[in-house]
Backbone as XML, in Angstrom:
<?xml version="1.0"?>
<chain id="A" units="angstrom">
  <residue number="1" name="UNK">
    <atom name="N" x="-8.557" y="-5.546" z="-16.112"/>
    <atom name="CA" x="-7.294" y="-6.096" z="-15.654"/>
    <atom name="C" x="-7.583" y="-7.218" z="-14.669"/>
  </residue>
  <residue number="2" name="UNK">
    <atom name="N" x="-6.836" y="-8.434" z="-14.990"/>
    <atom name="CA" x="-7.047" y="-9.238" z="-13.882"/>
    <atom name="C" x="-5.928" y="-10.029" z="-13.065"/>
  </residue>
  <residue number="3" name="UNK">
    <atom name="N" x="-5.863" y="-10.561" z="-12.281"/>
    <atom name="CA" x="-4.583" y="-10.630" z="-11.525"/>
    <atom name="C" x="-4.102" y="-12.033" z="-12.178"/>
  </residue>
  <residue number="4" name="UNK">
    <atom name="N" x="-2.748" y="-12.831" z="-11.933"/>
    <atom name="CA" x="-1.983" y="-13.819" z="-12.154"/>
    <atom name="C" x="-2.439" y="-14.764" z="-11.319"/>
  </residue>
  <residue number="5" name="UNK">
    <atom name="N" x="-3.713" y="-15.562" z="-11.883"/>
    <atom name="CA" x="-3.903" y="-16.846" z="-10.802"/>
    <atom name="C" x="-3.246" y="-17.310" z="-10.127"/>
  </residue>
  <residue number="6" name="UNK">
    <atom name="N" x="-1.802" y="-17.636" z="-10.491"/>
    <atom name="CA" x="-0.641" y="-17.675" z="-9.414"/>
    <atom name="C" x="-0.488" y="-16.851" z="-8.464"/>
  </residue>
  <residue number="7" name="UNK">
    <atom name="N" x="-0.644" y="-15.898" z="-8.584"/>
    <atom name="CA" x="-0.175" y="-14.733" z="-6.997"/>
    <atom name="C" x="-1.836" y="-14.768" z="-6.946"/>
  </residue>
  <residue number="8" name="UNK">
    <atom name="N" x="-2.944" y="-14.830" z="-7.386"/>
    <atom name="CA" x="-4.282" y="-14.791" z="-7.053"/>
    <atom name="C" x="-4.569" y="-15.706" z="-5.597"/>
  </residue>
  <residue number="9" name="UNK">
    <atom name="N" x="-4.171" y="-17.332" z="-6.008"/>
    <atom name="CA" x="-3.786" y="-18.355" z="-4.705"/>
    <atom name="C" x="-3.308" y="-18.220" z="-3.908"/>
  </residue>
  <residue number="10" name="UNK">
    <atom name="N" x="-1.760" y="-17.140" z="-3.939"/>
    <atom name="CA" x="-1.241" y="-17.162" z="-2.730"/>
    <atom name="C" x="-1.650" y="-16.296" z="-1.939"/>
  </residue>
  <residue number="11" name="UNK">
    <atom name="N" x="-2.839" y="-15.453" z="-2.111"/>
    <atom name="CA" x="-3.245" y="-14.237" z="-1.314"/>
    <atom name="C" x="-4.584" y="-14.664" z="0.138"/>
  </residue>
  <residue number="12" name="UNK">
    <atom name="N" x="-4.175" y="-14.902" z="1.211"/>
    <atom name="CA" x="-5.483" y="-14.746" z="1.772"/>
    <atom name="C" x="-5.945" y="-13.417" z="2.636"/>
  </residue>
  <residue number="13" name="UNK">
    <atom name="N" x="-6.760" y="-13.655" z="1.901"/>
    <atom name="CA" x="-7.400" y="-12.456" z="2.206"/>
    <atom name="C" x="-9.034" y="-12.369" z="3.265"/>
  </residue>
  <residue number="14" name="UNK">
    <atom name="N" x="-9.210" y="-10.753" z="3.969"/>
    <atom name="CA" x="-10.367" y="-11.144" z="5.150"/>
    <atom name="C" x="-11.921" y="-11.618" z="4.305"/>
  </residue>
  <residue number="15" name="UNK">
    <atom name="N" x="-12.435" y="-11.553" z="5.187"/>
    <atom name="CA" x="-13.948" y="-11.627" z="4.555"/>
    <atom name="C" x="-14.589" y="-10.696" z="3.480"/>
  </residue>
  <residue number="16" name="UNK">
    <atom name="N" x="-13.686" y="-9.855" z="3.934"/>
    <atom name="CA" x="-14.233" y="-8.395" z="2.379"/>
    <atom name="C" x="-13.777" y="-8.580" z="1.294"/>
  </residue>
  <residue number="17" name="UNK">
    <atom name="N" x="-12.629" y="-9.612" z="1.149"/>
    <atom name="CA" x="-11.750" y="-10.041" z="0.055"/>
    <atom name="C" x="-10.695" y="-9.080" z="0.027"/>
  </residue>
  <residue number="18" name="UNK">
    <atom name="N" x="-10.100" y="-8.608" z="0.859"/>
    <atom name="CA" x="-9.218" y="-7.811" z="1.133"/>
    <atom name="C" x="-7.593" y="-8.265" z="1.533"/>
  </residue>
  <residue number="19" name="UNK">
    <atom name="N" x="-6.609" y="-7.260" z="1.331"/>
    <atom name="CA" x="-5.433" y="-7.716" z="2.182"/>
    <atom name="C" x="-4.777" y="-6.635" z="2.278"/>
  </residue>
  <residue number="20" name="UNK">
    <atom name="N" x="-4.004" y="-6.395" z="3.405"/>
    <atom name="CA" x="-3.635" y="-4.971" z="3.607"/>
    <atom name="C" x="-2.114" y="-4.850" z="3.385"/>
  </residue>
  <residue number="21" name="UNK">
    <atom name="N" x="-1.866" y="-3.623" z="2.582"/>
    <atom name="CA" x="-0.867" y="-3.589" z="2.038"/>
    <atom name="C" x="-0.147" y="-2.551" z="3.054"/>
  </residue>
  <residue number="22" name="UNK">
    <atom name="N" x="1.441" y="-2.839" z="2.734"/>
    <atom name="CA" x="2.070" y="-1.625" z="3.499"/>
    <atom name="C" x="2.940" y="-1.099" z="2.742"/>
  </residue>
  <residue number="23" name="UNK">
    <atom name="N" x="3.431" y="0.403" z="2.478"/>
    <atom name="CA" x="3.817" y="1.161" z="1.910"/>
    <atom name="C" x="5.246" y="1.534" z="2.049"/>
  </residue>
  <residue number="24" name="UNK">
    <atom name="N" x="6.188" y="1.075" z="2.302"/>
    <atom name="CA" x="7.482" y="1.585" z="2.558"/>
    <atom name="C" x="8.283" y="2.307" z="1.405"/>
  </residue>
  <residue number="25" name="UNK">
    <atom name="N" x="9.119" y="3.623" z="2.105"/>
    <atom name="CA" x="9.369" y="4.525" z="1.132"/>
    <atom name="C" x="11.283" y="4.168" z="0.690"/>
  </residue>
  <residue number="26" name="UNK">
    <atom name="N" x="11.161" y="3.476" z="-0.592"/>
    <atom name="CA" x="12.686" y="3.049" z="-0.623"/>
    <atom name="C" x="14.120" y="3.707" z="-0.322"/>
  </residue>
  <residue number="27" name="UNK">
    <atom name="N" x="13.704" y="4.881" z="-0.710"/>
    <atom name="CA" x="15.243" y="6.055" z="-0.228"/>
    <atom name="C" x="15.239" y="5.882" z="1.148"/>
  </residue>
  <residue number="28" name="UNK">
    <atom name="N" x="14.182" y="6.123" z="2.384"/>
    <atom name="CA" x="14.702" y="6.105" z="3.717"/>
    <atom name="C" x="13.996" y="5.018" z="4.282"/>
  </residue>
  <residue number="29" name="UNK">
    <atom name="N" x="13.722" y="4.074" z="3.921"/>
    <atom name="CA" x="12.842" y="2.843" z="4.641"/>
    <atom name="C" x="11.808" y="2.788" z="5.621"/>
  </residue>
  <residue number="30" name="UNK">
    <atom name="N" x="11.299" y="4.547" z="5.416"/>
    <atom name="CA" x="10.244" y="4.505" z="6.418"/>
    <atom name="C" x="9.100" y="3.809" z="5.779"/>
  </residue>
  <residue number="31" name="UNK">
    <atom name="N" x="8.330" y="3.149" z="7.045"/>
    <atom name="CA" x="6.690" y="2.653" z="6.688"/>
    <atom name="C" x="5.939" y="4.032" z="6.512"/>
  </residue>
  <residue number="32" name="UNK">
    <atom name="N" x="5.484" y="4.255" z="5.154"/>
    <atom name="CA" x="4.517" y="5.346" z="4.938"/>
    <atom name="C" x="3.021" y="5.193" z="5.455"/>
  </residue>
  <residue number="33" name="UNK">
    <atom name="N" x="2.942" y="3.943" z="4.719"/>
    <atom name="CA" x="1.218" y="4.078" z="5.432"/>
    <atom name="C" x="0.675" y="2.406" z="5.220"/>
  </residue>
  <residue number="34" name="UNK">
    <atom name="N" x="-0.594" y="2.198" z="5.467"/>
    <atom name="CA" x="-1.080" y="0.671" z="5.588"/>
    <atom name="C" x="-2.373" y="1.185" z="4.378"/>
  </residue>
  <residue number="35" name="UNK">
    <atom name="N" x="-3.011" y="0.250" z="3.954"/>
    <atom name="CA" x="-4.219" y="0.516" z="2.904"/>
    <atom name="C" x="-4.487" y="-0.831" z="2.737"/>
  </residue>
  <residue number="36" name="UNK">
    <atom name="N" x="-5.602" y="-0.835" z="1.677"/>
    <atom name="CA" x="-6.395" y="-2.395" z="1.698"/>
    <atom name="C" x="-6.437" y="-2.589" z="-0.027"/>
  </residue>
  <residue number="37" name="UNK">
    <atom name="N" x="-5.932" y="-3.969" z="-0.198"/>
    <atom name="CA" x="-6.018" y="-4.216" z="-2.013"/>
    <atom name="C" x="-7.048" y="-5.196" z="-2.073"/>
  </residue>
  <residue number="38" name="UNK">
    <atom name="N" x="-7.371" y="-4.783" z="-3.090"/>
    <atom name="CA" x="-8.068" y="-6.515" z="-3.608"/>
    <atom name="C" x="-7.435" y="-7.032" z="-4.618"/>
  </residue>
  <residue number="39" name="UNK">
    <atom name="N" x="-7.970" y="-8.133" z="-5.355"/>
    <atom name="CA" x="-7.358" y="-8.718" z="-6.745"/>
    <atom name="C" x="-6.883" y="-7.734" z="-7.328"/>
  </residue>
  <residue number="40" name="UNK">
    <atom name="N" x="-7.486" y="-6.707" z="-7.853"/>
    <atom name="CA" x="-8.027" y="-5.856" z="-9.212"/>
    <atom name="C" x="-6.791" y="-4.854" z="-8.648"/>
  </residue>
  <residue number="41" name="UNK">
    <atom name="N" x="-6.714" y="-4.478" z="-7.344"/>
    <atom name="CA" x="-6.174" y="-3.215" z="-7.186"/>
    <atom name="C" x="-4.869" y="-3.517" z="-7.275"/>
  </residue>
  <residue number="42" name="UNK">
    <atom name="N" x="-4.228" y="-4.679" z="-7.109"/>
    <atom name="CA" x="-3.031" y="-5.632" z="-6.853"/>
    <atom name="C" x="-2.466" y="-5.593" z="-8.813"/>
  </residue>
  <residue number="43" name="UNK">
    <atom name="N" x="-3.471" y="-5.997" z="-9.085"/>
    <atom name="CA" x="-3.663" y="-6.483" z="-10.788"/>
    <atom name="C" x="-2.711" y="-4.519" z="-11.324"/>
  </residue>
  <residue number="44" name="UNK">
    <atom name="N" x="-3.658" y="-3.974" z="-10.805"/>
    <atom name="CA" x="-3.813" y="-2.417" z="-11.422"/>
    <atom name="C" x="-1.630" y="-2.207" z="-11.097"/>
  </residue>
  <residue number="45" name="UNK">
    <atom name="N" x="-1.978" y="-2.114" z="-9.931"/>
    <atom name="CA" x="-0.286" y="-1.852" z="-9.127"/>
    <atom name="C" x="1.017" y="-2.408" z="-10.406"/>
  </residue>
  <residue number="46" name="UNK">
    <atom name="N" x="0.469" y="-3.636" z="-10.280"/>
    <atom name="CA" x="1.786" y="-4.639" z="-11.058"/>
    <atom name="C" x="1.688" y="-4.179" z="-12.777"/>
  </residue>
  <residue number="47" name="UNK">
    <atom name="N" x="0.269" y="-3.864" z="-12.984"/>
    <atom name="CA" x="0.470" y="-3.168" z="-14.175"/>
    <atom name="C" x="1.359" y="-2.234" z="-14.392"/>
  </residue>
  <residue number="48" name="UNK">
    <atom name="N" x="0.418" y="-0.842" z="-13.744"/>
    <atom name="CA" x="0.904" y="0.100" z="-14.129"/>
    <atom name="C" x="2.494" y="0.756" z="-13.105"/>
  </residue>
  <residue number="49" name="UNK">
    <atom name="N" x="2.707" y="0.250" z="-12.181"/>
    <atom name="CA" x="3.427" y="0.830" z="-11.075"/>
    <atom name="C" x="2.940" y="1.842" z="-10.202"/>
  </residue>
  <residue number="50" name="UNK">
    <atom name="N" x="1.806" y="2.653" z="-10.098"/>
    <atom name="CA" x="1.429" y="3.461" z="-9.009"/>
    <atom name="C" x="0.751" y="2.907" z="-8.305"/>
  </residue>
  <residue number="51" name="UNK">
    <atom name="N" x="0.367" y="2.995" z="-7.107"/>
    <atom name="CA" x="0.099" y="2.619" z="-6.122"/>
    <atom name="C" x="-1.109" y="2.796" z="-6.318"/>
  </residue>
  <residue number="52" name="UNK">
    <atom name="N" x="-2.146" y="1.563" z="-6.412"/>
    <atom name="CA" x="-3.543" y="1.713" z="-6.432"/>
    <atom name="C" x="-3.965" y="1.044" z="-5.057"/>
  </residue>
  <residue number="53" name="UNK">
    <atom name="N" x="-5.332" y="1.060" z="-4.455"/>
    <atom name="CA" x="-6.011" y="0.457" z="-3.452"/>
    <atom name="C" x="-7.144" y="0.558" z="-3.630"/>
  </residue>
  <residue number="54" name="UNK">
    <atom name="N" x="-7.835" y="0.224" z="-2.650"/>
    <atom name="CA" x="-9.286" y="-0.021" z="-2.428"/>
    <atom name="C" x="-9.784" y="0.591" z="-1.236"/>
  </residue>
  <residue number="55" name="UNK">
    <atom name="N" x="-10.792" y="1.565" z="-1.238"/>
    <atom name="CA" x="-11.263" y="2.398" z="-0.334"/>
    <atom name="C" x="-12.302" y="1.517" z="0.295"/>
  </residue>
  <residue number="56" name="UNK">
    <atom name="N" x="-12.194" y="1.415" z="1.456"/>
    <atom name="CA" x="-13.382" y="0.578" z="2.323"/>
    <atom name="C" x="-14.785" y="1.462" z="2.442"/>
  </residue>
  <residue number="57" name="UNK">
    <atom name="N" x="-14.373" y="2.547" z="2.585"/>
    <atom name="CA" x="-15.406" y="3.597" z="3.408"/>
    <atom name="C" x="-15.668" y="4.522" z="2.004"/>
  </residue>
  <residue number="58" name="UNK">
    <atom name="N" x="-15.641" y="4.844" z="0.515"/>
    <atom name="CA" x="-15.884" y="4.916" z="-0.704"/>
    <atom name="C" x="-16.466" y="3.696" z="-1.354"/>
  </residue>
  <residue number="59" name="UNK">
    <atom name="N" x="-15.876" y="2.675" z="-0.951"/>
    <atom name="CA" x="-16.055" y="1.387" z="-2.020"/>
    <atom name="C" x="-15.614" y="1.543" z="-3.507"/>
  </residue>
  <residue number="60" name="UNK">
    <atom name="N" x="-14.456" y="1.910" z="-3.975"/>
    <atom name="CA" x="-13.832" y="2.164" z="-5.034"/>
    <atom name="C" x="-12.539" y="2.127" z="-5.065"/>
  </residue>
  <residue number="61" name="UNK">
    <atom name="N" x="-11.740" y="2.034" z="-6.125"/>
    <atom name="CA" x="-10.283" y="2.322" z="-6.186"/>
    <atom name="C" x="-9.606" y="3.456" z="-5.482"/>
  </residue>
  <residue number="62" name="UNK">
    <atom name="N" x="-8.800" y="3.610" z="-5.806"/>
    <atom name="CA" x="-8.073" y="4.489" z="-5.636"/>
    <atom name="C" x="-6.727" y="4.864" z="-5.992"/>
  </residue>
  <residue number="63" name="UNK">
    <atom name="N" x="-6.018" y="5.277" z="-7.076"/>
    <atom name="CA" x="-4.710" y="5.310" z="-7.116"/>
    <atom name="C" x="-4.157" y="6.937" z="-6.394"/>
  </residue>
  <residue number="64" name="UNK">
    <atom name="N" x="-2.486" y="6.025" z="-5.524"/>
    <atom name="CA" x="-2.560" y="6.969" z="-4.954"/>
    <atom name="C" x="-1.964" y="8.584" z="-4.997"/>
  </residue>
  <residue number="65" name="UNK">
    <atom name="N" x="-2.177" y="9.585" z="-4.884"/>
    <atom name="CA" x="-1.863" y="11.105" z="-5.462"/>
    <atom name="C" x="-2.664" y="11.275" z="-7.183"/>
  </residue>
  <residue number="66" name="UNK">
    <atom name="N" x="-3.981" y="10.724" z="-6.489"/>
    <atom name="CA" x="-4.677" y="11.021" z="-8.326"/>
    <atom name="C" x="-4.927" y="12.098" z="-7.635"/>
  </residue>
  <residue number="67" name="UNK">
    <atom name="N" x="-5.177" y="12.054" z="-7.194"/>
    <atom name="CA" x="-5.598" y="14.045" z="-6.959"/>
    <atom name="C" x="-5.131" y="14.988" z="-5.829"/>
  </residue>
  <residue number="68" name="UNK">
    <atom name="N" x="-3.997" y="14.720" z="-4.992"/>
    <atom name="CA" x="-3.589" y="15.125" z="-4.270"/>
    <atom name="C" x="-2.273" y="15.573" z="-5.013"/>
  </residue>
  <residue number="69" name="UNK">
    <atom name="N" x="-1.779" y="14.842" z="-6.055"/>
    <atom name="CA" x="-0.455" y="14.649" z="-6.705"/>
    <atom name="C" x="0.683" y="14.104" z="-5.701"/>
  </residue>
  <residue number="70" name="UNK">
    <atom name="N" x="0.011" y="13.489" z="-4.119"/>
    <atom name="CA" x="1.024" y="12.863" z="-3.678"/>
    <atom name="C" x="1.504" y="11.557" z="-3.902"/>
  </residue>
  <residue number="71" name="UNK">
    <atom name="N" x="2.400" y="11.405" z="-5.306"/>
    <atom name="CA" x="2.284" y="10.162" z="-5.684"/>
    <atom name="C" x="3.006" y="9.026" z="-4.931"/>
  </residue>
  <residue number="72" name="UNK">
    <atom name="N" x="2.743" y="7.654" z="-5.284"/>
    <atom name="CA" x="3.481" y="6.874" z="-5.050"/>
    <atom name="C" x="3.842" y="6.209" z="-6.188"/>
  </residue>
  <residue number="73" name="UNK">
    <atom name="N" x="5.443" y="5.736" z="-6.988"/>
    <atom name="CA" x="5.613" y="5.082" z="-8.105"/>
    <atom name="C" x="6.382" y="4.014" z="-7.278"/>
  </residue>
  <residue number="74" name="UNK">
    <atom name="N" x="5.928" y="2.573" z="-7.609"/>
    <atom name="CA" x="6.288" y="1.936" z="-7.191"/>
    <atom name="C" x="7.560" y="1.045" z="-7.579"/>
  </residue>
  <residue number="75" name="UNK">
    <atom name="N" x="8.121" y="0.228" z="-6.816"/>
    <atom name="CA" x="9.622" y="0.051" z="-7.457"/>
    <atom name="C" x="9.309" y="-1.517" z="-7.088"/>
  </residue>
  <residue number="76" name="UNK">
    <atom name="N" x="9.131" y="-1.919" z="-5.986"/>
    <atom name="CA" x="8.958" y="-3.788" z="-6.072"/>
    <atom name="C" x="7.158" y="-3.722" z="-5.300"/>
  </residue>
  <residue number="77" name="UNK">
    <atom name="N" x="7.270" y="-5.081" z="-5.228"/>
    <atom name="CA" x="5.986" y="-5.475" z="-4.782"/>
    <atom name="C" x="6.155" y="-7.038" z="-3.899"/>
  </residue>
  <residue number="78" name="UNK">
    <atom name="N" x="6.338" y="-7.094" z="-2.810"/>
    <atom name="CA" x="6.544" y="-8.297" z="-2.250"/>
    <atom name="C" x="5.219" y="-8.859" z="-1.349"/>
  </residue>
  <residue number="79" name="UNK">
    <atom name="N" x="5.185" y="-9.886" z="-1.509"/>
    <atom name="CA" x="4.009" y="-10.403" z="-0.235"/>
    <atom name="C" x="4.908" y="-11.152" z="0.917"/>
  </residue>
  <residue number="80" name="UNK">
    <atom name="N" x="4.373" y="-10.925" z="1.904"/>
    <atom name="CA" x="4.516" y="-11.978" z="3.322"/>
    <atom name="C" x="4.485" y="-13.507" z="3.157"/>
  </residue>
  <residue number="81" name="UNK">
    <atom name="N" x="5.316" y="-14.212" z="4.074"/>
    <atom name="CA" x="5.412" y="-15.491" z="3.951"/>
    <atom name="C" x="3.899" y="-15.727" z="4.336"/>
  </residue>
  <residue number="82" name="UNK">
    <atom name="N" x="2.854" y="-15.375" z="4.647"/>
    <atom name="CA" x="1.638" y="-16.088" z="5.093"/>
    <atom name="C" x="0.572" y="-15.828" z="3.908"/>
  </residue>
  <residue number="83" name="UNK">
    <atom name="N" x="0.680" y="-14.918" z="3.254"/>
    <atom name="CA" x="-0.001" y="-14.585" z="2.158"/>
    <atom name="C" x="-1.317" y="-13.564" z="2.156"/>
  </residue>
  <residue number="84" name="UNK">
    <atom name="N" x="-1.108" y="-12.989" z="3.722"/>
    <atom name="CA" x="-1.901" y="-11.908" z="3.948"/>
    <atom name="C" x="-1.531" y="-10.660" z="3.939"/>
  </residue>
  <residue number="85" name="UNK">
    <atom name="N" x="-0.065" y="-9.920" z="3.871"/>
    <atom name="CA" x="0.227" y="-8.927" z="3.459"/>
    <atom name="C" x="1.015" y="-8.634" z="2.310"/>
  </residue>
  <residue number="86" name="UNK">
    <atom name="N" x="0.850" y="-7.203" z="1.975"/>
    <atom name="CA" x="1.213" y="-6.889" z="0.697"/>
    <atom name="C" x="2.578" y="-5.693" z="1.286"/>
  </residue>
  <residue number="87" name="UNK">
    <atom name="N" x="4.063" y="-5.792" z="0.568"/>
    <atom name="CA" x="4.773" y="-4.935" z="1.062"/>
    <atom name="C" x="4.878" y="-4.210" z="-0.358"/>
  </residue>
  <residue number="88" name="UNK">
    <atom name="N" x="5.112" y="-2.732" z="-0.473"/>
    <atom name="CA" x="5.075" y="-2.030" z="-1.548"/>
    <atom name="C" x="5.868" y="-1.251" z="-1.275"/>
  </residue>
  <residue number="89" name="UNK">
    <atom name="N" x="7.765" y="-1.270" z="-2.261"/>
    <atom name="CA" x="8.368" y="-0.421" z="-1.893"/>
    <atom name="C" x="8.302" y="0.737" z="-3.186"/>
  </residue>
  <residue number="90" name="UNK">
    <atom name="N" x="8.131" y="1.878" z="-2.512"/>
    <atom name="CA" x="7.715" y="2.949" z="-3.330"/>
    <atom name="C" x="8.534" y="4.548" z="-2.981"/>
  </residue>
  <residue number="91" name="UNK">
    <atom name="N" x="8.353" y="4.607" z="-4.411"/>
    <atom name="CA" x="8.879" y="6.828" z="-4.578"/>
    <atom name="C" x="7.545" y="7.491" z="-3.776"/>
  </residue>
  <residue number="92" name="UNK">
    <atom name="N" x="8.211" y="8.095" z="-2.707"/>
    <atom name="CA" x="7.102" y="9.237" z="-2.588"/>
    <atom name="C" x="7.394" y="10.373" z="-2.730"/>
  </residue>
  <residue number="93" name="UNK">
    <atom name="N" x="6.371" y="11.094" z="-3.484"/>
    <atom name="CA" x="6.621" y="12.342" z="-4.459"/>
    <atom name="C" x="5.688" y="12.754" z="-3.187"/>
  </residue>
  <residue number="94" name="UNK">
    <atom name="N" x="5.571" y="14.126" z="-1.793"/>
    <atom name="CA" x="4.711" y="14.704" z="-1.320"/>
    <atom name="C" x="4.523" y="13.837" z="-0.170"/>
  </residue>
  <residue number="95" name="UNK">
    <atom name="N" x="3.585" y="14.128" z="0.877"/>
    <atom name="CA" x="3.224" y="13.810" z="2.126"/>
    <atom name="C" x="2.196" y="12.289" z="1.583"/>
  </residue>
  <residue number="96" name="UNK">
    <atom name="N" x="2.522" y="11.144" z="2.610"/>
    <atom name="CA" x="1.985" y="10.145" z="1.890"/>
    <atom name="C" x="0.557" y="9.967" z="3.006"/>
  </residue>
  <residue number="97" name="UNK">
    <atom name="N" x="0.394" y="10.459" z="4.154"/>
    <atom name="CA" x="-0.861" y="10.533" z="4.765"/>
    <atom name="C" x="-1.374" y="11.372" z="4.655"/>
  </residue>
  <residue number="98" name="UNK">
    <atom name="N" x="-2.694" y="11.384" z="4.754"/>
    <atom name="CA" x="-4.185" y="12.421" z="4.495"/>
    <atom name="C" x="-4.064" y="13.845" z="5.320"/>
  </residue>
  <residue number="99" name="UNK">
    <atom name="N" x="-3.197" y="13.318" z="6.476"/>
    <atom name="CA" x="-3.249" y="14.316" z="6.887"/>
    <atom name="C" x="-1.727" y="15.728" z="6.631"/>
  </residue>
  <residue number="100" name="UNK">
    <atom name="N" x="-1.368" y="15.275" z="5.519"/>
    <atom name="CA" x="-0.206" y="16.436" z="5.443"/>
    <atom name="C" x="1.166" y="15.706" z="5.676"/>
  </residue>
  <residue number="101" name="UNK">
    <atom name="N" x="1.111" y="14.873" z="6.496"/>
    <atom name="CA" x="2.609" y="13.983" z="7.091"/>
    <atom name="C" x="3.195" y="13.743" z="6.058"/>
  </residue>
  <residue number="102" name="UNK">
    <atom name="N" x="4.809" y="13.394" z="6.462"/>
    <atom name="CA" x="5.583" y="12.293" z="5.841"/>
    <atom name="C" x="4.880" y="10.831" z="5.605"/>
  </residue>
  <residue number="103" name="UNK">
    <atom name="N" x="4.437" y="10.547" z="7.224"/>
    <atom name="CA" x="4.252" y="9.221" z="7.147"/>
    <atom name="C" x="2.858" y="9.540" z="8.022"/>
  </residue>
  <residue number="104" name="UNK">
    <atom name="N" x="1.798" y="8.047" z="7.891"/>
    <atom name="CA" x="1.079" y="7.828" z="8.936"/>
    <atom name="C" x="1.487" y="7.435" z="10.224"/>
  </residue>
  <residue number="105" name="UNK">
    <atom name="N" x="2.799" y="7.547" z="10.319"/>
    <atom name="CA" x="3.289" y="6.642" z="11.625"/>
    <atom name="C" x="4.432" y="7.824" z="12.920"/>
  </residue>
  <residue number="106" name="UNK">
    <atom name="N" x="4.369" y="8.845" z="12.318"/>
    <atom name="CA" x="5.407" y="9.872" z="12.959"/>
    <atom name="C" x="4.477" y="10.836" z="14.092"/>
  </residue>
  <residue number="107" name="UNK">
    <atom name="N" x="3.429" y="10.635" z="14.177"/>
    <atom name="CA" x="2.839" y="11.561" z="15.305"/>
    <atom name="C" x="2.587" y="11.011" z="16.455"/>
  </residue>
  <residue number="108" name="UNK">
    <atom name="N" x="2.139" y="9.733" z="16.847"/>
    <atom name="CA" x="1.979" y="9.375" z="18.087"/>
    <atom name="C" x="2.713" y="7.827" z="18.219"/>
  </residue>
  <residue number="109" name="UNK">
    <atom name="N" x="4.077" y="8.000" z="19.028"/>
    <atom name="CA" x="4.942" y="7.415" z="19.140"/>
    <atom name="C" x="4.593" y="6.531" z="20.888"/>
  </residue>
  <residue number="110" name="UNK">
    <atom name="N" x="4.067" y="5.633" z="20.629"/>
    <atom name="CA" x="3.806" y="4.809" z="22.065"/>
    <atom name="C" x="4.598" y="4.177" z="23.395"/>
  </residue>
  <residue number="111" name="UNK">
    <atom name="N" x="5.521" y="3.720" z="22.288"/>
    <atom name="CA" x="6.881" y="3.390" z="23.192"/>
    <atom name="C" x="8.342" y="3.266" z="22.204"/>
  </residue>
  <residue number="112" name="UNK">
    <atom name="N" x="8.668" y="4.297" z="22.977"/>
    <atom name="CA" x="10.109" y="4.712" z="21.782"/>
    <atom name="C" x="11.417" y="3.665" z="22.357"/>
  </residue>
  <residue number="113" name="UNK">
    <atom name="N" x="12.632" y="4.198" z="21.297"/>
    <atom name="CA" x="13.563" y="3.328" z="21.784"/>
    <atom name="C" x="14.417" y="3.048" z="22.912"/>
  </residue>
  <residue number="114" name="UNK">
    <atom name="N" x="14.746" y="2.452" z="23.522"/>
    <atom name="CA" x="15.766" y="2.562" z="24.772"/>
    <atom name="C" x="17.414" y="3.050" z="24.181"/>
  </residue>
  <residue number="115" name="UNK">
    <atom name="N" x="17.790" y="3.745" z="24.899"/>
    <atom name="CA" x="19.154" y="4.020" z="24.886"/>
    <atom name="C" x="20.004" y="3.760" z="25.143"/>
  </residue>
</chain>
């Protein structure tokens, strides 16, 4: 699979050839989690609709709930006006962080809202 030279250009990406995607869950608009794509994993996504990435610390794919069954099916795919992030609005079927959560973002809250 290879990506649309057109969206291939508009991507910059770090030195690893990377760009980090973010996960938002469309029914309640929470940010689920952050992850890293490359071409291929971007390519894979727009194919098939599940949420694929790229493991830094594996060095391999990854689509996500292949084996957890916590899936993500994805519904759009937008990039940032700068061309370094990836927004991915997605179904989550199950806890979308490693560690059991809803989200990667609900346990340590730094500075909450004013009232």
């Amino acid at each position: 699979m290879s990506l649309d030279p057109a969206i291939a250009a508009r991507l910059k990406r770090n030195d690893a050839g990377l760009v980090s995607a973010v996960a938002q869950e469309r029914a309640t608009g929470d940010v689920l989690m952050v992850a890293w794509m490359d071409d291929e994993a971007l390519a894979r996504t727009l194919e098939t609709r599940k949420a694929t990435y790229y493991s830094r610390s594996r060095r391999q794919y990854w689509v996500k709930g292949e084996t957890s069954g916590h899936t993500q099916y994805v519904h759009e795919v937008r990039l940032d006006c700068d061309g370094d992030t990836i927004l991915l609005i997605v179904d989550q079927e199950g806890a979308a962080c490693h560690t059991g959560t809803h989200t990667c973002f609900d346990s340590d809250v730094l500075l909450g809202a004013q009232s």
